[in-house]
Structure formats: structure tokens, C-alpha cells
N, C-alpha and C positions, 0 to 999 in steps of 0.2 A: 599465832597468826599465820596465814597458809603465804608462803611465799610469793612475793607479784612474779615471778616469772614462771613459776608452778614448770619446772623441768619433767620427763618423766614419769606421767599418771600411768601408763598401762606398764605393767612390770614381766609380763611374762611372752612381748612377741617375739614370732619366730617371722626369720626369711620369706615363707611360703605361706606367709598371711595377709601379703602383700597380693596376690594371684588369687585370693580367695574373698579380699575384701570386695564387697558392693555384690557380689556372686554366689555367697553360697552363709549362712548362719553361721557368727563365727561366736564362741565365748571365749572371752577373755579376762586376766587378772590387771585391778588399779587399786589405787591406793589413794580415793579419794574420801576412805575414814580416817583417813589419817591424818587429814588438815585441819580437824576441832568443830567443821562448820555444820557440825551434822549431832551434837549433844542434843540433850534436852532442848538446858539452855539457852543455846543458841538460837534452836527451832522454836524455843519460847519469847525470843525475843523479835524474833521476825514475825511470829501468828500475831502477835501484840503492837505491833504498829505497822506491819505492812497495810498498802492503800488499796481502800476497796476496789479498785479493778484492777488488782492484781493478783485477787484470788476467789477461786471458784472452793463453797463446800456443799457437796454431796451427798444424798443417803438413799436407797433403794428400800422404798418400804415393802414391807413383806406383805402387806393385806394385799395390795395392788399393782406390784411387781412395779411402780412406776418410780422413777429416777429423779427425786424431788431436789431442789436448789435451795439454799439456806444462806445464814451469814452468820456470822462470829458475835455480833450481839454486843453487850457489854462485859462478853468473859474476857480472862485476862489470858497470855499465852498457856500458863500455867492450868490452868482449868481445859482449855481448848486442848491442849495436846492430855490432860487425861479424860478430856472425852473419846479421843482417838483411839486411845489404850483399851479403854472398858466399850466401846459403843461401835458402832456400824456405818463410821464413816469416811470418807475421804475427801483428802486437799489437795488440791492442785495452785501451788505458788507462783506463776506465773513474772517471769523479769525479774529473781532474785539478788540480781545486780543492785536494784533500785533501791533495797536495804542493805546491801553490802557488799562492794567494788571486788570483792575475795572472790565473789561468784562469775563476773565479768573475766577475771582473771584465768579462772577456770576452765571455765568456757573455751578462752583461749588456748588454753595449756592442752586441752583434751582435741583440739583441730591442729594445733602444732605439731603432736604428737603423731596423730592418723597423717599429715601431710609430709612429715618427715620419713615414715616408715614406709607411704605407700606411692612410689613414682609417680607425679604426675598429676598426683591430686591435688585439686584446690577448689578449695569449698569458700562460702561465703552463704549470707543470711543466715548463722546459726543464734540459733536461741538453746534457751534450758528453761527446765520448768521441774520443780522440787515436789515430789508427788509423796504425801503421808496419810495412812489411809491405816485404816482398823484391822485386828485378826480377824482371819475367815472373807475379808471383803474380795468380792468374783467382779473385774471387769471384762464386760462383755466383749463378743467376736469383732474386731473393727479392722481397720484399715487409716494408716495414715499417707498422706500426700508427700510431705518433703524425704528426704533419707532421714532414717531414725536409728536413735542407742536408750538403750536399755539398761543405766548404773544399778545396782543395788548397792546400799550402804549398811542398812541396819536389815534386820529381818531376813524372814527367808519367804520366796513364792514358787509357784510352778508355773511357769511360760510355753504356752503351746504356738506356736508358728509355722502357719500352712504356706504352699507353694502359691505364689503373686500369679494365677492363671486359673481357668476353669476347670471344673467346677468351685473351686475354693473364692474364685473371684471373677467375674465375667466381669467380659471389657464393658457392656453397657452400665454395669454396674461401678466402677471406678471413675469413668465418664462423669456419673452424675454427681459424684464427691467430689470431684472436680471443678464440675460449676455450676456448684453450692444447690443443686436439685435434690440432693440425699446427705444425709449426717453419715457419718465416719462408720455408725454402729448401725447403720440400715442396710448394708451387704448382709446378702443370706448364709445362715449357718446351718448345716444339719448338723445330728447329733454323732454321725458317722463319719465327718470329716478329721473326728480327732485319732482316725487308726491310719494318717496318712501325714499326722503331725511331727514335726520333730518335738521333742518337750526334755522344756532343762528346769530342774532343782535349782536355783538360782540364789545363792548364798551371801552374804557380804563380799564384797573386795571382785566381784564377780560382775560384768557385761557382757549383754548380747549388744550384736550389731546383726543386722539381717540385709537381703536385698530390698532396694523398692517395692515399696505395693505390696508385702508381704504381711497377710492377713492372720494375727495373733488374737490372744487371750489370757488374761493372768487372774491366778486363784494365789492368795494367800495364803498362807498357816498360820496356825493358832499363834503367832506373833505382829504386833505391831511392824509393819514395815516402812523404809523410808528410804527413797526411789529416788534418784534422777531420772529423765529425760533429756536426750539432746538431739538437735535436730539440725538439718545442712541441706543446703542446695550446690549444685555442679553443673559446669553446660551439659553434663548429659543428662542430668534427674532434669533440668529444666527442658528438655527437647523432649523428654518422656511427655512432660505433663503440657506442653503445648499441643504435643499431637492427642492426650487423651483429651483435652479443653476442646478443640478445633472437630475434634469425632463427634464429642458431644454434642456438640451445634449442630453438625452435618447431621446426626441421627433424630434429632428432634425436628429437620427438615424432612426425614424421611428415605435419606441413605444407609444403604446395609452394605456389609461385605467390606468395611475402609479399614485400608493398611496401617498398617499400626508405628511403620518404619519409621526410623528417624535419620534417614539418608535418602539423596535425590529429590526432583524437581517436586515429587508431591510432596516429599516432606517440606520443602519452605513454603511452597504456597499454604499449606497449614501453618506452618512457624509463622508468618504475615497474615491469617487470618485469625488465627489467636490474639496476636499481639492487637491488631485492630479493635478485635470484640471488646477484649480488656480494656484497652485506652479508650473507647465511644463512649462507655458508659452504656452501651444499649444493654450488657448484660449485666443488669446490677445487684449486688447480693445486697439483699433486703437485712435491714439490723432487725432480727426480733429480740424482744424485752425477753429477760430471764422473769417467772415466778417465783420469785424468794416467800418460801412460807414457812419456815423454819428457823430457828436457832440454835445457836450449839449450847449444851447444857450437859455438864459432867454426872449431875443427880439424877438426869434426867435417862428415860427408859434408852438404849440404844446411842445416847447421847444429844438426842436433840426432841426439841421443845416448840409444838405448835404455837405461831405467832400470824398474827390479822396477813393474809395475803399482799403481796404490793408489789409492781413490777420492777424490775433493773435492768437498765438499756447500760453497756461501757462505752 
């Protein structure tokens, strides 16, 4: 059982990682295999009763390159994680606390840790999300909003990460991920962006941590992997993304050329027009239904099994 106070996760920082964190791609060594919560097992007994909306399964079909939504069905963890093994898909476990307090704890352990080492910081709204996903599975170019880390545990992947700036990312473009007008993976990618990537070999016991808004991509190998994510807000990620919230309004009225700053009178007048949009309600992000037409099935080709269409709203 992984200790409640979880001292310790990152084993290998130095002084001047402190001066690099939030500013430039750092990897680094943890030892979050080494807590037991990441077996089979284990991961078979969370796929096996965690509550449906607390996890998302995935599969890219190959006829139609399109990114189908599925559910666990009536397999059992056991079955479910050897579809993962043999087939072509992945899980995203969302709120793994909710099955087991060890994660909650974690969580904490890995922000104690980043607050202790690095002056000055302090984060709040972190979540994690336990991502298990098939050999060979390629997520696409995207872009996330909060500060993000990147754990490996089991498996090995290749992580490419571009510079948070144009061409790799235009401000129109983050804007609209912002507020909710574009999904995360509708930023443009060409196929030439990756000779200006940094790209790491990402091993067990191994984290990235990158700056803001920095636009990645990850390919597996021929092994099963199994991923953390964890994610943080700061008053300055939060003054980032109110002035990209507040642009985005501005520009869909029809302003070009808005500063991007997060200092001075224009930036609060944006800080106070963000915070308004948000709290009116005028800009509302619509819940659309997932289409779940799949199940997971270990026998089955890839691992999952055409079932009747049927929407899912969380």
C-alpha cells in the first residue's frame, strides 16, 4: 500500500530545475512504480468497477481514420486490460481517487514535491487521469489548456513537443480551445513541424513536464503502455488563459493585433472581461452526447465489438 504521505516521487532533481520548470521541457526521474498501483491487478480491479463517467474508451478505426467512443460492456478487468494488450485501444481513467484514496494521495505527493523544489510555486486544481492504451497506438497533434506532466509507468513511447507559438500554434488557434469553439486535437499540424520537435524515448520511472500551450504528440511501441497524466493551475497559467478567453471574444467581434500580455491596465480589463463572460453564462459550452458504438472484447478483431449505436451525455 503506497504510503498516505507519499514523500519523494521525483528522485533525480537538481538545483537548476527550479529556473527551468514551467520554461523550457524538462525530463525527469519518479518512482511512481513503485507504489504496487499500477499491476495488472490492480488496473484490473479499477477497469472492473470504476463508474461510467469516469472513463473514456477509444479506438481509431483504420477504414475511416475516425476516433470511435466505446464502453467496457460486460467484460471483466481481466478481459478489458487483455484487450488493451492484443488490440488497438485506449483508456483514459479519469478521477482515479474515486476508486482508490492512494491516487488522491498521489496526486498530492507529486505537487508537494514540484512546490517544495521549485520557489514560489503553488498550484491548485490538480487532477490526474491514468491513461492505458495498446502497442503501436499514435495520439494525435493537440494541445492542452491547464499546465501539464507527462508520468510513464509501464511501457515505453516516443513524445514529440513543439514550441507553444507560431507556426506550431497560432494565437487564433488556442483562443478557440479556450472557449470550447475547437477540441484540443483541431490545431494544425504539418508533417514538417516534427524537424523542429524536441522528442524523448520515454521509459518507465520517466516524466516530462513542458511549458504552457506546448503542442505534443505521442507514438507507442510495440508494448502496452501505462501513462499518467497530471495537470495544475497557477495565478499565472490562469492570467495566461484569461487573456487567451478574453482574445477570443475580442476576435470573434472582429479585433486583430490584441496583446497577449499579462501585465497592465489592458490586461485586467481583459482579466474582468473574462471572468464576466464566464460567470453570465452568455458563453455557454454546449454538453454534446458521446456516440458509444463499441465494446471492448478481448476475442474480438483489435479488441472491440460493433454494438447498436446509443448516445452518452456525463
Amino acid at each position: 500500500m503506497l504510503d498516505r504521505r507519499i514523500d519523494g516521487i521525483l528522485t533525480d532533481w537538481q538545483g537548476h530545475y527550479a529556473s527551468l520548470f514551467g520554461q523550457h521541457p524538462l525530463r525527469l526521474q519518479h518512482k511512481l512504480g513503485d507504489t504496487g498501483l499500477f499491476t495488472d491487478e490492480a488496473l484490473e480491479s479499477i477497469l472492473e468497477n470504476v463508474d461510467r463517467n469516469d472513463y473514456h474508451v477509444n479506438y481509431m478505426d483504420p477504414k475511416t481514420g475516425v476516433r470511435r467512443e466505446g464502453e467496457f460492456g460486460n467484460a471483466s478487468g481481466k478481459q478489458i486490460l487483455e484487450a488493451v494488450k492484443a488490440g488497438n485501444i485506449w483508456i483514459n481513467l479519469r478521477a482515479p481517487g474515486r476508486q482508490n484514496p492512494a491516487f488522491d494521495d498521489m496526486l498530492r505527493g507529486i505537487y508537494d514535491d514540484f512546490e517544495k523544489h521549485v520557489p514560489g510555486l503553488k498550484t491548485y486544481k490538480q487532477n490526474m487521469t491514468i491513461l492505458i492504451s495498446s502497442p503501436n497506438v499514435r495520439v494525435k497533434y493537440h494541445v492542452d489548456v491547464p499546465g501539464q506532466s507527462l508520468w510513464q509507468v509501464r511501457g515505453r513511447k516516443k513524445v514529440f513537443v513543439y514550441p507553444a507559438e507560431p507556426p506550431f500554434l497560432s494565437a487564433n488557434g488556442i483562443e478557440k480551445v479556450v472557449i470550447n469553439e475547437a477540441h484540443e486535437t483541431d490545431i494544425q499540424f504539418q508533417e514538417w513541424f516534427d524537424d523542429y520537435a524536441t522528442v524523448y524515448d520515454l521509459e518507465p520511472g520517466e516524466m516530462l513536464h513542458w511549458p504552457l500551450n506546448c503542442p505534443h504528440r505521442v507514438e507507442n511501441y510495440d508494448c502496452m503502455n501505462v501513462s499518467v497524466t497530471t495537470e495544475h493551475w497557477t495565478d499565472a497559467l490562469r492570467n495566461k488563459y484569461a487573456v487567451n478567453f478574453a482574445n477570443g471574444m475580442l476576435r470573434k467581434m472582429g479585433l486583430k493585433n490584441l496583446d497577449r500580455g499579462t501585465r497592465g491596465l489592458t490586461f485586467y480589463t481583459k482579466l474582468v472581461l473574462a471572468g464576466a463572460v464566464k460567470f453570465s453564462g452568455i458563453q455557454r459550452k454546449d454538453v454534446k452526447p458521446y456516440n458509444v458504438d463499441f465494446a471492448v472484447d478481448p476475442d474480438a478483431p483489435d479488441g472491440v465489438k460493433d454494438i447498436p449505436a446509443y448516445q452518452f451525455t456525463k
